[in-house]
SEZA-363790 format. One record per residue (C-alpha): x negated, y, z; chain. Coordinates in Angstrom, 2 decimals. Each point is the difference from the previous one (the first is absolute). Layout:
<rs>
r x: X y: Y z: Z ch: A
...
</rs>
This chain:
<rs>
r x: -60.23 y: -41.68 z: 29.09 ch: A
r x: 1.29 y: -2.64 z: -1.60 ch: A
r x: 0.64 y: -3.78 z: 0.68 ch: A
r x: 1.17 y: -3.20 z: -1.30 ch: A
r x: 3.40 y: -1.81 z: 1.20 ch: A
r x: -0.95 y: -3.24 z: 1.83 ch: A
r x: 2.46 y: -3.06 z: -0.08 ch: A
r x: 2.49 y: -0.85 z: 2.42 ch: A
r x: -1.81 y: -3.19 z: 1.01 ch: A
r x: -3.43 y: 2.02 z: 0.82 ch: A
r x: -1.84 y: -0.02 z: 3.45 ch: A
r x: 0.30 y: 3.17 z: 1.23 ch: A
r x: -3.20 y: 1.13 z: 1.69 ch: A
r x: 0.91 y: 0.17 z: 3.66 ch: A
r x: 1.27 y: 2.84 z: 1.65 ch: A
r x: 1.10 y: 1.63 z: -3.19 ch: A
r x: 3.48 y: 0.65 z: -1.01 ch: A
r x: 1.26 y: -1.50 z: -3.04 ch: A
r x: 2.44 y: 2.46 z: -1.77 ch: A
r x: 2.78 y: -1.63 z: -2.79 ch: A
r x: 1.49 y: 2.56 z: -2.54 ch: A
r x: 1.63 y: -0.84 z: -3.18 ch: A
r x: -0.47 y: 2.23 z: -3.20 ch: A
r x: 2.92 y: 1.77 z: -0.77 ch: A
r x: 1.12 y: 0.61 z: 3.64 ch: A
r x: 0.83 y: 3.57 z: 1.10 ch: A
r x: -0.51 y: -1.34 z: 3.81 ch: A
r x: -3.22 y: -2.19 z: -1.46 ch: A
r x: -1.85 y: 3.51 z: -1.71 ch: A
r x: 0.39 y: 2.17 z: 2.96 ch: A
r x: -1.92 y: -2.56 z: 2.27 ch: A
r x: -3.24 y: -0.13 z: -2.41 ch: A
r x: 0.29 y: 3.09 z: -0.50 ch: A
r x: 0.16 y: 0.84 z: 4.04 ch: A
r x: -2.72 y: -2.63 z: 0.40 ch: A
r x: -2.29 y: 1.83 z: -2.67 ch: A
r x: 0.72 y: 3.61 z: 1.32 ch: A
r x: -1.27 y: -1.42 z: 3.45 ch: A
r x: -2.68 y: -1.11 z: -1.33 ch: A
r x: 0.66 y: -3.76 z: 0.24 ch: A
r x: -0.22 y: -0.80 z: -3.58 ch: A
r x: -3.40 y: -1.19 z: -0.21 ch: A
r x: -0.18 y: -1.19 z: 4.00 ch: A
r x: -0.31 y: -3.89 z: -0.32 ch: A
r x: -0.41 y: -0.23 z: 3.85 ch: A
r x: 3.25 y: 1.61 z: 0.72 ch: A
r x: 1.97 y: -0.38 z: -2.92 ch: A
r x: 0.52 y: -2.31 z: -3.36 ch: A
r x: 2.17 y: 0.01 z: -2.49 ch: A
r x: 2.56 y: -2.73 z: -1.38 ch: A
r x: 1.77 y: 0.36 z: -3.18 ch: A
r x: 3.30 y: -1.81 z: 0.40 ch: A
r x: 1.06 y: -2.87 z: -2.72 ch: A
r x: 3.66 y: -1.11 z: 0.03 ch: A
r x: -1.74 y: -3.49 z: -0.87 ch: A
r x: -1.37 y: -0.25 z: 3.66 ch: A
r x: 3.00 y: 1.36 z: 1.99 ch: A
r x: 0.62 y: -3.47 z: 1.50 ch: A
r x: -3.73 y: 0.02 z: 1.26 ch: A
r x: 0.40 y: 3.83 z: 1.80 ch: A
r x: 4.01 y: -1.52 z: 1.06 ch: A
r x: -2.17 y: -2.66 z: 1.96 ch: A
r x: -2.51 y: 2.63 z: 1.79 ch: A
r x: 2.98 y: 2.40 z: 1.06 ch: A
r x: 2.20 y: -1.21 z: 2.97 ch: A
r x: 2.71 y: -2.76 z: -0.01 ch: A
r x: 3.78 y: 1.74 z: -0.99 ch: A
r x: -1.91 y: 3.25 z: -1.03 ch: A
r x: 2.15 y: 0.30 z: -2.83 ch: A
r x: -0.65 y: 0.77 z: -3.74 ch: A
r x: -3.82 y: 0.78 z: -1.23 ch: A
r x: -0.33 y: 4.34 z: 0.44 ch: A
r x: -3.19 y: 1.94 z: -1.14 ch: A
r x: -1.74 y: 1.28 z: 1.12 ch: A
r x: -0.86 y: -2.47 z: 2.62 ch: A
r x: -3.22 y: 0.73 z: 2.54 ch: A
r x: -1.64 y: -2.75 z: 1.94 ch: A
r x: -2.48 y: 1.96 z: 2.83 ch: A
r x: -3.52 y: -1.86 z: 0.21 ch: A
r x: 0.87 y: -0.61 z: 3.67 ch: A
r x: 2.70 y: -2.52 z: -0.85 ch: A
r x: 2.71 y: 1.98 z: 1.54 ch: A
r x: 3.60 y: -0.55 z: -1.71 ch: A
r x: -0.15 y: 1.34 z: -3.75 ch: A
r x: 1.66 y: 3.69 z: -0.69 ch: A
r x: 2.77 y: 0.12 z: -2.84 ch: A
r x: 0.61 y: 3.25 z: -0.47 ch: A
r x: -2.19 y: 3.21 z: -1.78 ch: A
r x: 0.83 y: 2.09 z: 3.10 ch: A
r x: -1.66 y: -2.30 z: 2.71 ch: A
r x: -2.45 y: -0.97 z: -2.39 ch: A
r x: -1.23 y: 3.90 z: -0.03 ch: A
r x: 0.12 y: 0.36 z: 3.88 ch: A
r x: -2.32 y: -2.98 z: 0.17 ch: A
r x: -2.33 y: 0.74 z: -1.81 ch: A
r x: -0.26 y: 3.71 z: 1.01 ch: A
r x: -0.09 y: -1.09 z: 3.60 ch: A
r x: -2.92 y: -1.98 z: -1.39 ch: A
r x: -1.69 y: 2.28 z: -1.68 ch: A
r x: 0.21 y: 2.44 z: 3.43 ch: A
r x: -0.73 y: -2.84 z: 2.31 ch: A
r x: -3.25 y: -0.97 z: -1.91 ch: A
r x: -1.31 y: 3.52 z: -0.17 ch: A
r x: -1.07 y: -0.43 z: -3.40 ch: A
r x: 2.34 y: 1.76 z: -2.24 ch: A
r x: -1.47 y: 0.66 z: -3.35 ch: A
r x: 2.95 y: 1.99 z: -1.07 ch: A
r x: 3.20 y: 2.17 z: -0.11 ch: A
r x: 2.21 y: 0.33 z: 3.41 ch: A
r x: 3.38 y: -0.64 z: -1.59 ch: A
r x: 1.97 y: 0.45 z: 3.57 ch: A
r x: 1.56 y: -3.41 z: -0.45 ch: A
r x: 1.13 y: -0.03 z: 3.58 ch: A
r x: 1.29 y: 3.29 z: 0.02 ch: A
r x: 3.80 y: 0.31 z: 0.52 ch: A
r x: 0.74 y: 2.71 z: -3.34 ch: A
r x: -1.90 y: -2.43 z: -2.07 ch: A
r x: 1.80 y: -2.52 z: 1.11 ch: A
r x: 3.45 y: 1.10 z: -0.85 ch: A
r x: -1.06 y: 1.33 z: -3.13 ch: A
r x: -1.38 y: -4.27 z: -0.38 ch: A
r x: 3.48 y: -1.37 z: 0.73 ch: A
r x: 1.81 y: 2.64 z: -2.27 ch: A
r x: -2.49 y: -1.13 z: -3.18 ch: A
r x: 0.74 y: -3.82 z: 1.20 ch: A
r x: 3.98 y: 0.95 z: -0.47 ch: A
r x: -0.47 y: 1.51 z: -3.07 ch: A
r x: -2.61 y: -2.88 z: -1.49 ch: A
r x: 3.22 y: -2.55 z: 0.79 ch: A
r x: 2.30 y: 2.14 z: -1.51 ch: A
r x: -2.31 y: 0.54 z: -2.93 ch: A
r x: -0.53 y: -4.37 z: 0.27 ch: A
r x: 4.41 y: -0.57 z: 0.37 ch: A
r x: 0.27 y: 2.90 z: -3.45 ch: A
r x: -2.34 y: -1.93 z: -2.11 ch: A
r x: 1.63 y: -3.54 z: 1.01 ch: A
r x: 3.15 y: 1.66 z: -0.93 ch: A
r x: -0.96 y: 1.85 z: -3.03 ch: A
r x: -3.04 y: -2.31 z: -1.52 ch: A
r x: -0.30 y: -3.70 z: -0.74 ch: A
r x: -3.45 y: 0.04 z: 1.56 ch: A
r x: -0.27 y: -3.78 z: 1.08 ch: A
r x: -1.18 y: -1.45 z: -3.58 ch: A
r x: -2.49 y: 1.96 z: -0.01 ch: A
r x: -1.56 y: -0.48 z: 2.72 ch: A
r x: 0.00 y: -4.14 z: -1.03 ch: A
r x: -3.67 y: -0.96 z: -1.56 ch: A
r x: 0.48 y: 0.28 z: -3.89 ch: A
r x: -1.32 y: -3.71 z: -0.37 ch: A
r x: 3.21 y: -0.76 z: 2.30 ch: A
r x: 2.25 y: 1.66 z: -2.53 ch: A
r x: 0.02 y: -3.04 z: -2.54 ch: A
r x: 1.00 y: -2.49 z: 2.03 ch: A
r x: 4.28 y: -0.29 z: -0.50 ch: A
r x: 1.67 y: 1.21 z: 3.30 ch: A
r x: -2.74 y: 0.82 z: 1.69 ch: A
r x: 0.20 y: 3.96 z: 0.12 ch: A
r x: 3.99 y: -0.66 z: 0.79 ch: A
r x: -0.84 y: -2.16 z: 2.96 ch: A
r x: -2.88 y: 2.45 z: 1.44 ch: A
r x: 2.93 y: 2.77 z: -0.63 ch: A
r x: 2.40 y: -1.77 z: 2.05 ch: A
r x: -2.60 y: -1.39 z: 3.08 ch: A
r x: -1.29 y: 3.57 z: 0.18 ch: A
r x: 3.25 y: 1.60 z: 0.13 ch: A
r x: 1.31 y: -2.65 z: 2.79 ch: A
r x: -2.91 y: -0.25 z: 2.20 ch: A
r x: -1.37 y: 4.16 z: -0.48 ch: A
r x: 1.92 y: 2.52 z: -1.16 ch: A
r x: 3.35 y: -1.79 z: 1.81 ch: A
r x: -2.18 y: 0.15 z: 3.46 ch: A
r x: -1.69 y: 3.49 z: -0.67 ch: A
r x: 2.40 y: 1.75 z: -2.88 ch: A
r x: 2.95 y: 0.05 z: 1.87 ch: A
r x: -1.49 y: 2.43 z: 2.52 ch: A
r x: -1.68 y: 2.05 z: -2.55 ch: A
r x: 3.85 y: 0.44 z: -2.35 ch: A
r x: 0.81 y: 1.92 z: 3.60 ch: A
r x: -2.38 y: 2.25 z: -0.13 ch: A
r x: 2.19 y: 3.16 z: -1.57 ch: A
r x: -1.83 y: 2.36 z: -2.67 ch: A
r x: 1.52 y: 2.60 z: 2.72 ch: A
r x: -2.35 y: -1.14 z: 2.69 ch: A
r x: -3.35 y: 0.22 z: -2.25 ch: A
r x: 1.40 y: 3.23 z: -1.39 ch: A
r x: -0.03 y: 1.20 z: 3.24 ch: A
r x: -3.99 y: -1.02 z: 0.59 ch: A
r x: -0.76 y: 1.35 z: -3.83 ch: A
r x: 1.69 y: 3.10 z: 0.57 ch: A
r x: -1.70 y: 0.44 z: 3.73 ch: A
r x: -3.38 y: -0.36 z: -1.97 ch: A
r x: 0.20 y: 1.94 z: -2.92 ch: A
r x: 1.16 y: 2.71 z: 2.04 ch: A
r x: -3.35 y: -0.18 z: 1.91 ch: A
r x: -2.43 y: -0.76 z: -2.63 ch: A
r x: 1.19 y: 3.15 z: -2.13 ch: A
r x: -2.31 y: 1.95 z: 2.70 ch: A
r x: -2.19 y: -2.37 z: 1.75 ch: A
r x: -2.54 y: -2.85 z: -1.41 ch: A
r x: 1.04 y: -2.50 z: 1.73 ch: A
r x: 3.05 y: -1.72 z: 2.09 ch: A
r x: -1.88 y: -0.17 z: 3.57 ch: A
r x: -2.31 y: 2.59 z: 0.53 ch: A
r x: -2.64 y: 1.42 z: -1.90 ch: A
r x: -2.10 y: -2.58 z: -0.70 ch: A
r x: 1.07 y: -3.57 z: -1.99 ch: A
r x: 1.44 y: -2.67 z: 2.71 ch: A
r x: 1.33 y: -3.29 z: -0.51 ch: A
r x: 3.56 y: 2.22 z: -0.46 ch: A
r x: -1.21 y: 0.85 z: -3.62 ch: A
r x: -1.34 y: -3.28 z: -0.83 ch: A
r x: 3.96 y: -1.46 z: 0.68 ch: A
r x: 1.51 y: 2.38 z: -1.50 ch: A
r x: -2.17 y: 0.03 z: -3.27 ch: A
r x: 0.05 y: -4.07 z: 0.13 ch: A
r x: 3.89 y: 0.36 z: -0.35 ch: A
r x: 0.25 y: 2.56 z: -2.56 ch: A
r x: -2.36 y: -2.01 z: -2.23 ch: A
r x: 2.11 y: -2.94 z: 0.33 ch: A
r x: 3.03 y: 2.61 z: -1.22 ch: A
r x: -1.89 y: 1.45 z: -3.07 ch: A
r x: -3.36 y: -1.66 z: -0.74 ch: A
r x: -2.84 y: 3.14 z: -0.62 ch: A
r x: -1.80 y: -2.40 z: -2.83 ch: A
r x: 2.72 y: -1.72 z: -1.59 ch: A
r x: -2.35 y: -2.38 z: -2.00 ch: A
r x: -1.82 y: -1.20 z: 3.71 ch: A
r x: 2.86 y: 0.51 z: 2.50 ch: A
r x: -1.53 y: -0.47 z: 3.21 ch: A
r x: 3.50 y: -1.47 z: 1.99 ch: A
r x: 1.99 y: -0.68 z: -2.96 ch: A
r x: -0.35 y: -4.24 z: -0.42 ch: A
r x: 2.68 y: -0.08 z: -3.32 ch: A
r x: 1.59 y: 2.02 z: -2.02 ch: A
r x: 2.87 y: 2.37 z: 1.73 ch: A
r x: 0.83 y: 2.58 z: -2.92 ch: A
r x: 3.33 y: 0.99 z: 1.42 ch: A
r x: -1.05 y: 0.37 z: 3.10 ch: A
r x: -2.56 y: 2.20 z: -0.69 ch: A
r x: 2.27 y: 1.78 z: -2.12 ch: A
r x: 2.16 y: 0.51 z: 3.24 ch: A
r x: -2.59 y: 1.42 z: 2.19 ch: A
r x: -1.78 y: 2.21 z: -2.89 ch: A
r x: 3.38 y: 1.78 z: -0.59 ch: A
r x: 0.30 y: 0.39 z: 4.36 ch: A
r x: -3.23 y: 1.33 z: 0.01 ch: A
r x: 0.29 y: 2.72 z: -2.97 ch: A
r x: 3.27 y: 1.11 z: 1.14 ch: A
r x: -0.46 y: 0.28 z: 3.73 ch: A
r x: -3.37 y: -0.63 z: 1.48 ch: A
r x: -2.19 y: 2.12 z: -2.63 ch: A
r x: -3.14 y: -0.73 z: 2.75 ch: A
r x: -0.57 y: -3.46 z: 0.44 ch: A
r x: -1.03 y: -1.25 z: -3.26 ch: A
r x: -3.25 y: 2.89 z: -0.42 ch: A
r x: -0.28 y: -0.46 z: 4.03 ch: A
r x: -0.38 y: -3.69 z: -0.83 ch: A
r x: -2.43 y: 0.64 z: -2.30 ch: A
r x: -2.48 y: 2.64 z: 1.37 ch: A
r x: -0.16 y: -2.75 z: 2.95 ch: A
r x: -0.65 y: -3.08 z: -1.94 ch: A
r x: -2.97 y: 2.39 z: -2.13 ch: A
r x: -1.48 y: 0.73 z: 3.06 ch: A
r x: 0.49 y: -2.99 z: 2.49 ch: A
r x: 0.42 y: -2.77 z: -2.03 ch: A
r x: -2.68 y: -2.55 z: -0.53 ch: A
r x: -1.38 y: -1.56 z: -2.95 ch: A
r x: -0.29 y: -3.44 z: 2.06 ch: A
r x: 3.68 y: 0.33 z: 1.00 ch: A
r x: 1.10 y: 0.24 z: -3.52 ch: A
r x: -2.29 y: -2.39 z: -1.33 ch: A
r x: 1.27 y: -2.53 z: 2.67 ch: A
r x: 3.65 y: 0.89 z: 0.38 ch: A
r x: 1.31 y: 0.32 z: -3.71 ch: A
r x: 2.10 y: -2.71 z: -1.02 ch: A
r x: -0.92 y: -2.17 z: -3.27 ch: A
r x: 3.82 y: 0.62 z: -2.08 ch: A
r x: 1.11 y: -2.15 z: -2.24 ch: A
r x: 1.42 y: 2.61 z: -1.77 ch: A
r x: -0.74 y: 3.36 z: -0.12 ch: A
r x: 2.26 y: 2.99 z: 1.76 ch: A
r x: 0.63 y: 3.18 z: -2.28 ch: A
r x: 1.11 y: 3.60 z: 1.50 ch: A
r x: 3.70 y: -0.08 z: 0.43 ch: A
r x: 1.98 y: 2.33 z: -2.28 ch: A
</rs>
């Protein structure tokens, strides 16, 4: 089940949606990963796959509306030429109505549209911004995420630094440095209190609750430290941060995290969703 990323300039095949995700994205891995577990990963005629380069962002700025605002992924444009989705949640109910509408579903039912699920979605998407405002507070991330050729020309990682800190993180960081820890307490809290007696957060089957929620704790404390799957640079005291919540108050979410990924998560997703680091993370201490 697995597949190559296409370029941004590529004909799509007509009728077939074109998903955008960027390695390293918490919001990015849970759509894959909901596209595989539908069974979408390998269906060419309803789906394809774009990996995102910052190189071509000018080229994707030009297919998105006029005063759309700053370059988000994941991005989906449907094959029917409707107006693109921007966000991981409307990407999801999409493609499950899809999936239902075309009577071909190949695999899980992850109860995208149901209204649990989706409150256990927008709590994860909270906590994923928090997690994105603690590591632009507590990690100098930006470097790293420069190409290392880019790195030897004089001013060059400064000037990056400063565009993406004026045009991004001012647009989308101020929102997320509102976010309190109280508030995602609250939702960590809420679940480790139900996963210390049921399997999972909807239900008793795996839904598209799960696949959030797992997404966000990833980004918060990578399972393979050496292939993070939503971790694009190096964010040791963040980590650091969120290992020490986790031991102290949630004792269920990081071996709940981890019986899921065993069991649901796909080799294709990993293969095509782990960011290439230009330096490698460690296990905080």
């Amino acid at each position: 089940n697995s597949y190559k990323p296409t370029i941004i300039l590529c004909k799509i095949q007509k009728m077939a949606d074109e998903l955008i995700y960027l390695r390293g994205s918490p919001w990015s891995l849970k759509s894959v990963w909901t596209s595989h577990l539908m069974g979408l990963g390998d269906a060419s005629e309803q789906l394809t796959f774009t990996e995102f380069n910052p190189y071509q962002q000018f080229i994707l700025k030009y297919r998105l509306p006029k005063n759309s605002g700053p370059i988000t992924i994941p991005v989906l444009f449907p094959g029917d030429e409707t107006p693109a989705l921007r966000s991981s949640d409307l990407i999801a109910q999409h493609l499950y109505k899809k999936v239902l509408k075309s009577g071909n579903a190949k695999g899980l039912d992850l109860k995208i549209c149901d209204e649990e699920v989706k409150k256990w979605d927008e709590k994860s998407n909270e906590a994923m911004r928090f997690a994105r405002g603690k590591t632009m507070e507590m990690d100098d991330v930006i470097p790293y995420l420069v190409p290392s050729f880019m790195t030897y020309i004089p001013g060059l990682v400064r000037l990056i630094c400063y565009l993406q800190n004026k045009h991004f993180i001012s647009k989308y960081g101020e929102g997320d440095y509102k976010i309190t820890l109280s508030s995602v307490e609250k939702s960590l809290s809420e679940a480790n209190d139900r996963l210390e007696k049921a399997e999972f957060l909807v239900g008793d089957s795996l839904t598209y609750a799960d696949v959030s929620f797992v997404s966000m704790l990833e980004s918060m404390s990578p399972e393979d430290y050496s292939k993070p799957l939503t971790v694009a640079a190096p964010a040791y005291n963040t980590h650091k941060f969120f290992r020490k919540l986790f031991e102290d108050k949630y004792k269920n979410l990081i071996p709940w995290k981890s019986k899921i990924m065993k069991k649901y998560m796909l080799d294709s997703v990993v293969e095509n969703c782990t960011p290439a680091l230009n330096r490698k993370l460690v296990p905080p201490t």
